[in-house]
Residue frames as a rotation matrix with the C-alpha (Angstrom) as fourth column:
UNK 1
0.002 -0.722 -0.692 6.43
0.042 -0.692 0.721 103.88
-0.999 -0.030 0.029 266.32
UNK 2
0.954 0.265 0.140 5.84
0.198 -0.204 -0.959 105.32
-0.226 0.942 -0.247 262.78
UNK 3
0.063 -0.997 -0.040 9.38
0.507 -0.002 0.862 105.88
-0.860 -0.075 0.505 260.80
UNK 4
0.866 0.267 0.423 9.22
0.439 0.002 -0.898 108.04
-0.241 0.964 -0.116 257.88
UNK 5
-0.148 -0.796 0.587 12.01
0.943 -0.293 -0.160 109.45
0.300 0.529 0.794 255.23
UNK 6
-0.230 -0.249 -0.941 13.57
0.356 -0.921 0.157 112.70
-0.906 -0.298 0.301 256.13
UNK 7
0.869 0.494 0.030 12.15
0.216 -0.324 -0.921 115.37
-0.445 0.807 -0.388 253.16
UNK 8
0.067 -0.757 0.650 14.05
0.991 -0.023 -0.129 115.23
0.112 0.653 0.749 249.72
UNK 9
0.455 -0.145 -0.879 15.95
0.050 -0.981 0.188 118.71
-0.889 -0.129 -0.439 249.81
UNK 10
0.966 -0.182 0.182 18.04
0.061 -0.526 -0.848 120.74
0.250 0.831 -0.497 247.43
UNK 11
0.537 -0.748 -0.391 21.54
0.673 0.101 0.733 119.21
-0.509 -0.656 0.557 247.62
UNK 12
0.794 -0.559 0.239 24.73
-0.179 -0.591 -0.786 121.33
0.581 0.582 -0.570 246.86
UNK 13
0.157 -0.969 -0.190 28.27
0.986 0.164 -0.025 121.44
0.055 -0.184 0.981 247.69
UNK 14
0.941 -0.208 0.267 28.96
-0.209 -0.978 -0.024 124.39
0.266 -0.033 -0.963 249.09
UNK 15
0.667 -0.698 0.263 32.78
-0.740 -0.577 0.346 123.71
-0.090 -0.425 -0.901 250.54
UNK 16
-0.069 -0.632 -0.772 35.68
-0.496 0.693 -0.524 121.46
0.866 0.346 -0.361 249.78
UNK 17
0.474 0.202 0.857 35.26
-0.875 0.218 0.432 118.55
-0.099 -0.955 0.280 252.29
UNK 18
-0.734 -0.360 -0.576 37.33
-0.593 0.754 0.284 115.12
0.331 0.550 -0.767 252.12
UNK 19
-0.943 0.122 0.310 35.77
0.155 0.984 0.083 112.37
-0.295 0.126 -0.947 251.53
UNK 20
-0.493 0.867 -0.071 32.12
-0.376 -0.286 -0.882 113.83
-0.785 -0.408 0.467 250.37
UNK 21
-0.313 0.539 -0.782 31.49
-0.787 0.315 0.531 111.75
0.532 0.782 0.325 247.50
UNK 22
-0.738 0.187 -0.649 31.03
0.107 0.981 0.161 108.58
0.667 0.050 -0.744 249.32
UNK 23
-0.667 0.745 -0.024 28.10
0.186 0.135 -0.973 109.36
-0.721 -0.654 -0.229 251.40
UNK 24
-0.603 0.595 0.532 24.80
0.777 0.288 0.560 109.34
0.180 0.751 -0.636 249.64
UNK 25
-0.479 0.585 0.655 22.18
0.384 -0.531 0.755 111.96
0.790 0.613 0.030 248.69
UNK 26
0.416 0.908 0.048 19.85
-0.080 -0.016 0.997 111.90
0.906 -0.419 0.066 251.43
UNK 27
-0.410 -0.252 0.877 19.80
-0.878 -0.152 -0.454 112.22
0.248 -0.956 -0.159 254.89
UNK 28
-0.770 0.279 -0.573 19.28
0.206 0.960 0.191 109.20
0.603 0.029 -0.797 256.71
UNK 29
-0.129 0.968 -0.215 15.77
0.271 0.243 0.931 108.14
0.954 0.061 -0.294 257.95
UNK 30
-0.867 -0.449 0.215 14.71
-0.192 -0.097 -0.977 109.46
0.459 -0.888 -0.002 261.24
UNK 31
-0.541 0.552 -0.634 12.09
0.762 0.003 -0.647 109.41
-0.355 -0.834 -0.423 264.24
UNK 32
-0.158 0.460 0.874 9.69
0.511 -0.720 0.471 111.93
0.845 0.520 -0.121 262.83
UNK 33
0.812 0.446 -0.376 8.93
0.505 -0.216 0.835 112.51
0.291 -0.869 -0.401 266.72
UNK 34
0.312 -0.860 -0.405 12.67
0.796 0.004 0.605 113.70
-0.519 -0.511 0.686 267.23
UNK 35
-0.617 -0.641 0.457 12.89
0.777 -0.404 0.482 116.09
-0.124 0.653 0.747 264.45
UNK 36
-0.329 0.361 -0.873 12.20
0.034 -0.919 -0.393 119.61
-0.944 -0.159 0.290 263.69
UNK 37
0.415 0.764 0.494 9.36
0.644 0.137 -0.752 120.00
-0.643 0.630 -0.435 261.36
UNK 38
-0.764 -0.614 0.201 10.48
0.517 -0.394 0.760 121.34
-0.387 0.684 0.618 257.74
UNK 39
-0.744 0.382 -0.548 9.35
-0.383 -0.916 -0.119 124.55
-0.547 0.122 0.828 256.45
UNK 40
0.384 0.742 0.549 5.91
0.493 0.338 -0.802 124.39
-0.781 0.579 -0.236 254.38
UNK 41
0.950 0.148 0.275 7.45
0.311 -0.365 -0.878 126.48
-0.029 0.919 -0.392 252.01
UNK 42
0.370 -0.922 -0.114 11.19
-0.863 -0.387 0.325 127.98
-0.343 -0.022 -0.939 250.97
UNK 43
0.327 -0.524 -0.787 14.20
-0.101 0.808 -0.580 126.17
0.940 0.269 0.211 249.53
UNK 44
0.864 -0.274 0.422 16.42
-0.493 -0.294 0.819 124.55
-0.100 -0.916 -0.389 251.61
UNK 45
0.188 -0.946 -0.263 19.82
-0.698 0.060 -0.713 124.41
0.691 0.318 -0.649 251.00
UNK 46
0.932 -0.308 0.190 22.06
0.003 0.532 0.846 121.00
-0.362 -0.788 0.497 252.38
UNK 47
0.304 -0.951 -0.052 25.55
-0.703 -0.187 -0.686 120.90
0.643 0.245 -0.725 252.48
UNK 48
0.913 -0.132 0.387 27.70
-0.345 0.255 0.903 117.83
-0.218 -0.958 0.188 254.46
UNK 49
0.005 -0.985 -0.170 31.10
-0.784 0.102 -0.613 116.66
0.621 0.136 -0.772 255.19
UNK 50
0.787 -0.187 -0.587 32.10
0.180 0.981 -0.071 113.38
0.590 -0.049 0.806 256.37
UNK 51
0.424 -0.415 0.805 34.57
-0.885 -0.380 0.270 113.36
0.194 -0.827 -0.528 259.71
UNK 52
0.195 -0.467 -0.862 36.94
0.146 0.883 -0.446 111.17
0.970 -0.039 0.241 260.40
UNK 53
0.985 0.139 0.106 37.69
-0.113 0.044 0.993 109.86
0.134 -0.989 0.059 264.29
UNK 54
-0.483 -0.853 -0.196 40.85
0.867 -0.436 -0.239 112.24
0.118 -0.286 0.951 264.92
UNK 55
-0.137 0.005 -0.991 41.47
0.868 -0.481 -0.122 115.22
-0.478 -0.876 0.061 266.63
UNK 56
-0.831 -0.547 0.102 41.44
0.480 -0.612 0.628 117.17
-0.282 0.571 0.771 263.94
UNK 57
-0.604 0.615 0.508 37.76
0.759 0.247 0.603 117.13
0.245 0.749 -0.615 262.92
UNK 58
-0.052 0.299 -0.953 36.65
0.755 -0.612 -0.233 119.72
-0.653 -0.732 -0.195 265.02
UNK 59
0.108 -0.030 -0.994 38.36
-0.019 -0.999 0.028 122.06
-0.994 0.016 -0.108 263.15
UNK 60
-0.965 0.112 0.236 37.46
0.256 0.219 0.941 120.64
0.054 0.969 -0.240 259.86
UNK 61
-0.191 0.967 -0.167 33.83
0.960 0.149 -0.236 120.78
-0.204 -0.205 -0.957 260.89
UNK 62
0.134 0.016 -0.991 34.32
0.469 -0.882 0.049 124.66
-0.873 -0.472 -0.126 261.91
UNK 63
-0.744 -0.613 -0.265 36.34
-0.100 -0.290 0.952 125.22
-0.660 0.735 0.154 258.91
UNK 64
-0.772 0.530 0.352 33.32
0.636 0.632 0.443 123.63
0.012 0.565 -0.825 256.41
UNK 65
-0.120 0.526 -0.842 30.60
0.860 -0.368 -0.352 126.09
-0.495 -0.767 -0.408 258.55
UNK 66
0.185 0.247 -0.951 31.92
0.063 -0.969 -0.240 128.80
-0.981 -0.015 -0.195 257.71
UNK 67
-0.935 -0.067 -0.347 32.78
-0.331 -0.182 0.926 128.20
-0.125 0.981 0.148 253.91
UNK 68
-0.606 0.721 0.335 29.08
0.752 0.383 0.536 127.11
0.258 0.577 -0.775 253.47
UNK 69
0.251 0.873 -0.418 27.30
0.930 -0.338 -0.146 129.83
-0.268 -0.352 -0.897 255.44
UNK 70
-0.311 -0.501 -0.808 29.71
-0.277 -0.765 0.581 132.40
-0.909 0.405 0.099 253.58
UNK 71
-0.971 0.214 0.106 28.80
0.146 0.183 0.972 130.95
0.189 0.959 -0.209 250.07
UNK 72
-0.101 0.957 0.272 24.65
0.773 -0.097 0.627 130.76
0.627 0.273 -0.730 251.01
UNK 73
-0.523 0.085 0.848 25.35
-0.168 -0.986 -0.005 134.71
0.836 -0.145 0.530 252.53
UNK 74
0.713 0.664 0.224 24.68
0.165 -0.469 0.868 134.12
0.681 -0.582 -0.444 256.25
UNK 75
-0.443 -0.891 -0.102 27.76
0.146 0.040 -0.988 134.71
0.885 -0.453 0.112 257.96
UNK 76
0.124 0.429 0.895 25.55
-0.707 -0.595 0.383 136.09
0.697 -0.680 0.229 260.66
UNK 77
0.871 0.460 0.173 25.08
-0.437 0.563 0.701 132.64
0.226 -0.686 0.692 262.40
UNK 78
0.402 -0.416 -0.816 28.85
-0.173 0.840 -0.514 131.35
0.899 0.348 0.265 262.27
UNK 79
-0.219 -0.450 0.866 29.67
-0.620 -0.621 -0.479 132.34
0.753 -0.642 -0.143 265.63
UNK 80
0.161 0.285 0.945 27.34
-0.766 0.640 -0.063 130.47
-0.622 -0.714 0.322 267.62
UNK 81
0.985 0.144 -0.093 26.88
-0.160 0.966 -0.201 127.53
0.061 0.213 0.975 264.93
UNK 82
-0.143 -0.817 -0.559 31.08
-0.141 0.576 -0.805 126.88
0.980 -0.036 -0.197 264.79
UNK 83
-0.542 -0.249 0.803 31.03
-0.840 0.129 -0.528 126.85
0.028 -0.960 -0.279 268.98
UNK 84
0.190 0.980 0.056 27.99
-0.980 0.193 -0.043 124.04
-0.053 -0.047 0.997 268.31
UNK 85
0.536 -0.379 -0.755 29.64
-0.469 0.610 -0.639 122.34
0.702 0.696 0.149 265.39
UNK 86
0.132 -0.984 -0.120 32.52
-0.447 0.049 -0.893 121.87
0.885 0.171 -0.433 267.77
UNK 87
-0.346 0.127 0.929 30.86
-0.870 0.328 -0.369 120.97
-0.352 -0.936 -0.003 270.51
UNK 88
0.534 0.844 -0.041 28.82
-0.756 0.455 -0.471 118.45
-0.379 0.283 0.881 268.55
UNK 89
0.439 -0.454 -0.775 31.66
-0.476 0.614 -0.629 117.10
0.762 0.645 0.053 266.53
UNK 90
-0.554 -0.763 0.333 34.08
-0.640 0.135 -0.756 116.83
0.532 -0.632 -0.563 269.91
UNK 91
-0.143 0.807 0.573 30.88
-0.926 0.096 -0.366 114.68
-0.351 -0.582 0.733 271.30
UNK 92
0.757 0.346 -0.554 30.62
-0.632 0.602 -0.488 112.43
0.164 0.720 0.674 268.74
UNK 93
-0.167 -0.977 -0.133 34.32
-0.560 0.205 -0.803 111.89
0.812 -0.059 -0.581 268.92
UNK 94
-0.837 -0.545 -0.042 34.41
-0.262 0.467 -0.845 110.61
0.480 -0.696 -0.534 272.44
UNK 95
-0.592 0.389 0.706 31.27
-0.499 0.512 -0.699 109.41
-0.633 -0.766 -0.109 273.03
UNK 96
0.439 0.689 -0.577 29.65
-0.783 -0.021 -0.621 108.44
-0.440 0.724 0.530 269.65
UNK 97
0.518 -0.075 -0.852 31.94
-0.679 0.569 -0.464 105.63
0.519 0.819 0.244 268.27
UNK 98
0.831 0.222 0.510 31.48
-0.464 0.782 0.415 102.32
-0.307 -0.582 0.753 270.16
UNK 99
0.590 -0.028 0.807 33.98
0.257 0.954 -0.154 99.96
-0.766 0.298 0.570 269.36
UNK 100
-0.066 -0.558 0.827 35.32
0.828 0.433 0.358 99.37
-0.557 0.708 0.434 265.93
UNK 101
0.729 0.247 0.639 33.72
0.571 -0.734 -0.368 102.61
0.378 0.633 -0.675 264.47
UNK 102
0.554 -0.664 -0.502 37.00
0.022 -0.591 0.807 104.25
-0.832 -0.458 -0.312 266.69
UNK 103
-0.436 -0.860 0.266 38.68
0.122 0.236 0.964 103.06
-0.892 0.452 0.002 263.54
UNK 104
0.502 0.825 0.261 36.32
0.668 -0.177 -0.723 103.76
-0.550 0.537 -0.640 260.94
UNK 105
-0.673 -0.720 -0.170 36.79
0.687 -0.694 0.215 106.11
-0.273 0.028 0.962 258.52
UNK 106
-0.710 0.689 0.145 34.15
-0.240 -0.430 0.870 108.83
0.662 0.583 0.471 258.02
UNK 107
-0.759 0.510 -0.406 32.23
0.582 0.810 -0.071 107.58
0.293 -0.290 -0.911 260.87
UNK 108
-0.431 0.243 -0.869 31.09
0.186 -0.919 -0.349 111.28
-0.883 -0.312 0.350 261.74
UNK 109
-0.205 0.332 0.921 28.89
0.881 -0.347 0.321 113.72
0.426 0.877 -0.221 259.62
UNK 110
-0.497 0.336 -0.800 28.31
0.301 -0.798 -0.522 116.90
-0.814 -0.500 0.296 259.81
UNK 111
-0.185 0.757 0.627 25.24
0.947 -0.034 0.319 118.20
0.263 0.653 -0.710 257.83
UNK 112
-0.615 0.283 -0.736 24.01
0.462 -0.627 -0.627 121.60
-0.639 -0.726 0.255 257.54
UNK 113
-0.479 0.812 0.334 21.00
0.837 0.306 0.454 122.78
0.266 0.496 -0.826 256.39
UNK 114
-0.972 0.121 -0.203 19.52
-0.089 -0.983 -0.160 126.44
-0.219 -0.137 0.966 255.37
UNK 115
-0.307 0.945 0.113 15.61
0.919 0.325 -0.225 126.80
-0.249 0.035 -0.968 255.91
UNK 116
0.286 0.667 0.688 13.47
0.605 -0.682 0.410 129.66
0.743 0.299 -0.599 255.02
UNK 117
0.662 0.175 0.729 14.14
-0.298 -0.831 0.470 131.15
0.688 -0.529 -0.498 258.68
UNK 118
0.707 -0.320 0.631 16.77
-0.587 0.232 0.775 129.09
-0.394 -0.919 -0.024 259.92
UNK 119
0.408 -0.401 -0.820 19.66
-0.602 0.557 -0.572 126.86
0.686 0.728 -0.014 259.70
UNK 120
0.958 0.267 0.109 20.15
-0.282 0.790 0.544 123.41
0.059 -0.552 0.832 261.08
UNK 121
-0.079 -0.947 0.310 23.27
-0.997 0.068 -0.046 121.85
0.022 -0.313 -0.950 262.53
UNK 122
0.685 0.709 -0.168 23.22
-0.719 0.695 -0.001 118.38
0.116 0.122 0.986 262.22
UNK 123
-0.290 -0.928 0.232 26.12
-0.956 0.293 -0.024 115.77
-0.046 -0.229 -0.972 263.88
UNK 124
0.757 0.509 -0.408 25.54
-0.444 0.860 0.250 112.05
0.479 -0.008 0.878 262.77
UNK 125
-0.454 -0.881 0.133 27.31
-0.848 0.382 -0.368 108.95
0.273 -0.279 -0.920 264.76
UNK 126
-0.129 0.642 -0.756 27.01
-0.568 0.578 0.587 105.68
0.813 0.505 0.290 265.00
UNK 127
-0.924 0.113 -0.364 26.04
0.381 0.254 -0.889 105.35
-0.008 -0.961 -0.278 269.03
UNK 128
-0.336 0.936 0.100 22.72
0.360 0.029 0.932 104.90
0.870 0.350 -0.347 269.51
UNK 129
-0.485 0.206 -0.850 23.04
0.780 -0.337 -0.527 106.63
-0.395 -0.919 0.003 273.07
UNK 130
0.874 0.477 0.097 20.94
0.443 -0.862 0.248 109.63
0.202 -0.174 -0.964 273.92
UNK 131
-0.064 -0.445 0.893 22.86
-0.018 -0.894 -0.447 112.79
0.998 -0.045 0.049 274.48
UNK 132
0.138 0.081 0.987 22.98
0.592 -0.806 -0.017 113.79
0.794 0.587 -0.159 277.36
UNK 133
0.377 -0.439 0.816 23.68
-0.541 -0.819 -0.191 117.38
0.752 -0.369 -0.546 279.45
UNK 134
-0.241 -0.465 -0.852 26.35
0.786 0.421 -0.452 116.64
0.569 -0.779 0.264 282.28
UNK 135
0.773 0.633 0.041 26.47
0.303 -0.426 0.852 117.91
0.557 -0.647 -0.521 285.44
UNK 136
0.148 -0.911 -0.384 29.70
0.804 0.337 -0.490 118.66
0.576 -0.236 0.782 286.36
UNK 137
0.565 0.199 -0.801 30.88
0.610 -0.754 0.244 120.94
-0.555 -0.626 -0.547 289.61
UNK 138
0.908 0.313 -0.279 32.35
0.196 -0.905 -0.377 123.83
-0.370 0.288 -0.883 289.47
UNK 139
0.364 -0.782 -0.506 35.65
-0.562 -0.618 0.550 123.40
-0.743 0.084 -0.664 288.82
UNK 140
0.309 0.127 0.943 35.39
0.250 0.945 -0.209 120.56
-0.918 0.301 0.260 286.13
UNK 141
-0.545 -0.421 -0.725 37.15
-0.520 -0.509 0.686 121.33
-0.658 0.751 0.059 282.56
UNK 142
-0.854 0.283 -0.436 34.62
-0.496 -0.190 0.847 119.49
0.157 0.940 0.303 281.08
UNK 143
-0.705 0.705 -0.074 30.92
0.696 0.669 -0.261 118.17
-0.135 -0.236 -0.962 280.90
UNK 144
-0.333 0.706 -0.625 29.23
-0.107 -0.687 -0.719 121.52
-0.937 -0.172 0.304 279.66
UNK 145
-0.803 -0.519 0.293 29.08
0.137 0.318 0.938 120.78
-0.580 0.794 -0.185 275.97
UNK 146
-0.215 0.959 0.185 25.41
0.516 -0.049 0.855 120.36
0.829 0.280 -0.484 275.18
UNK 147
0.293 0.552 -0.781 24.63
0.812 -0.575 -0.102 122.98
-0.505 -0.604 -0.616 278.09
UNK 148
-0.477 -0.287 -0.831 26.70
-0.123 -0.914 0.386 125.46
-0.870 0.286 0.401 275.91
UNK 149
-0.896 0.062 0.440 24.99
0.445 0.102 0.890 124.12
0.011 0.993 -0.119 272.79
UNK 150
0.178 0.904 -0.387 21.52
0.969 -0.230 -0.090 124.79
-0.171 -0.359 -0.917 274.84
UNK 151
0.381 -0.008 -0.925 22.83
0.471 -0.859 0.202 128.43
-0.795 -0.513 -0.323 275.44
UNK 152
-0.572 -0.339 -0.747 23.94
-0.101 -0.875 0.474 129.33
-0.814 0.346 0.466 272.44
UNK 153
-0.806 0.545 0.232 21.26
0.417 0.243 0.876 127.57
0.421 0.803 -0.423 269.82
UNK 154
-0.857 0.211 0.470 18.31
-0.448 -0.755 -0.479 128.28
0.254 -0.621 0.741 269.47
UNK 155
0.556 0.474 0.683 16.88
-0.764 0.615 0.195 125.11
-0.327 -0.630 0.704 270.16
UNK 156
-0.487 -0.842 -0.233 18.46
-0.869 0.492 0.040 121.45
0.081 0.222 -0.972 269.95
UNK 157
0.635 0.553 0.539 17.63
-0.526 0.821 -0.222 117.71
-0.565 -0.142 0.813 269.96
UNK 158
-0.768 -0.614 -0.181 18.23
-0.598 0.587 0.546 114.36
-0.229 0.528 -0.818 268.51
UNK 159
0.409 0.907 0.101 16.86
-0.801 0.410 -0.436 111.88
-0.437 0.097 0.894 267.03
UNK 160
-0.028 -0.373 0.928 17.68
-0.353 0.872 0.340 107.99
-0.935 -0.317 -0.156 266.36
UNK 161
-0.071 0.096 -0.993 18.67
-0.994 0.076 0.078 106.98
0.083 0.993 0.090 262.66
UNK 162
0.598 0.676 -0.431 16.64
-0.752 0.290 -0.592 104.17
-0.275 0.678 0.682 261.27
UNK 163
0.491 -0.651 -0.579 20.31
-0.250 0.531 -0.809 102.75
0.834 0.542 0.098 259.95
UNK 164
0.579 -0.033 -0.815 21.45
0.762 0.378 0.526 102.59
0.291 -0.925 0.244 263.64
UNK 165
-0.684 -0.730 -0.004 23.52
0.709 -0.664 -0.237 105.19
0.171 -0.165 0.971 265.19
UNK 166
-0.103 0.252 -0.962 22.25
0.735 -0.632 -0.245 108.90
-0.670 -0.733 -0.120 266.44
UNK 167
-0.384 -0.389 0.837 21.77
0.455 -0.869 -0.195 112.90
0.804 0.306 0.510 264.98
UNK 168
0.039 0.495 -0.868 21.84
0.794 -0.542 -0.274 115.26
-0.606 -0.679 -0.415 267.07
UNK 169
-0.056 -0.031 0.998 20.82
0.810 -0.586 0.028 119.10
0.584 0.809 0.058 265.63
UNK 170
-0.590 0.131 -0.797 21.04
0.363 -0.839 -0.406 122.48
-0.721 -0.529 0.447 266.69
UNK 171
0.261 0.701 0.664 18.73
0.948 -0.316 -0.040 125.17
0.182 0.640 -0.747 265.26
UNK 172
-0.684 -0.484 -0.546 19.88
0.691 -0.669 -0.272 128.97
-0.234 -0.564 0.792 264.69
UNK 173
0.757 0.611 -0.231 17.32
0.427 -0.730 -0.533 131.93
-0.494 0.305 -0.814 263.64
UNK 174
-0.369 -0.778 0.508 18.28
0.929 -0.316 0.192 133.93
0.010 0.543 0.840 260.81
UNK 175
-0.862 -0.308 -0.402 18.77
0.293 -0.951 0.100 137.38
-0.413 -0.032 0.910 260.76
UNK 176
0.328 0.945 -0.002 15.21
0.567 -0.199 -0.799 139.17
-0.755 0.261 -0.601 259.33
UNK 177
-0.475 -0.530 0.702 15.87
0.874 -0.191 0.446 140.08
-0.102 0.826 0.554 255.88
């Protein structure tokens, strides 16, 4: 199993988030096998916010989304990426923080990340479980999460961080310019 650094990007603050000084520069290290291959060419804009593990973060997450994809002019994608975000973040929440990290602060990230032809969703936590898709019948109020994330991205995955813990990403297509 090869392990290499995720590629240095072009960071920026695009939206008031709390807590976003204390997280460092870089994404953390991933599976190269787990991740979606970065553009040969274009900038790519990153932008993330730290999440605390309360109910609230959801709609911090959402709230973050759509000031960054309004500041780097794609509003097009917030639609599907906030339903993602929120699925992703509400995931993390209740299945992503073993233990002590319930108490954590910041134990969440959201990351998001404008490519040449696309922009990435990106939910970190520190459960090394896999994702994934429930099966629930028909009258269940929940267990569709990452089947709606399937249906509305326009592809998804994860991939194990290096430092221990999970990302999972969505991917959206931008708009032809």
């Amino acid at each position: 199993m090869t392990l290499q650094r995720a590629p240095r990007v072009h960071h920026r603050q695009a939206a008031s988030c709390p807590e976003e000084t204390r997280w460092p520069a870089l994404l953390p290290t991933l599976e190269s096998s787990h991740w979606p291959t970065p553009p040969a060419t274009g900038t790519t804009r990153l932008a993330r916010c730290p999440l605390n593990s309360d109910l609230g973060s959801p709609r911090v997450a959402r709230d973050f989304t759509r000031g960054t994809l309004d500041e780097w002019s794609v509003p097009d994608v917030y639609c599907e990426a906030s339903v993602v975000v929120s699925e992703l973040v509400t995931n993390a929440l209740r299945y992503g923080l073993p233990g002590r990290h319930r108490l954590a602060r910041a134990p969440i990230q959201l990351i998001l990340m404008q490519q040449e032809k696309r922009v990435l969703a990106i939910v970190t936590d520190p459960s090394g479980e896999a994702p994934s898709p429930g099966e629930p019948d028909d009258f269940a109020e929940n267990g569709r999460g990452l089947q709606v994330v399937a249906a509305v991205s326009e592809a998804w995955g994860w991939a194990p961080l290096a430092t221990g813990g999970k990302a999972v990403w969505a991917s959206f297509p931008l708009p032809a310019a």
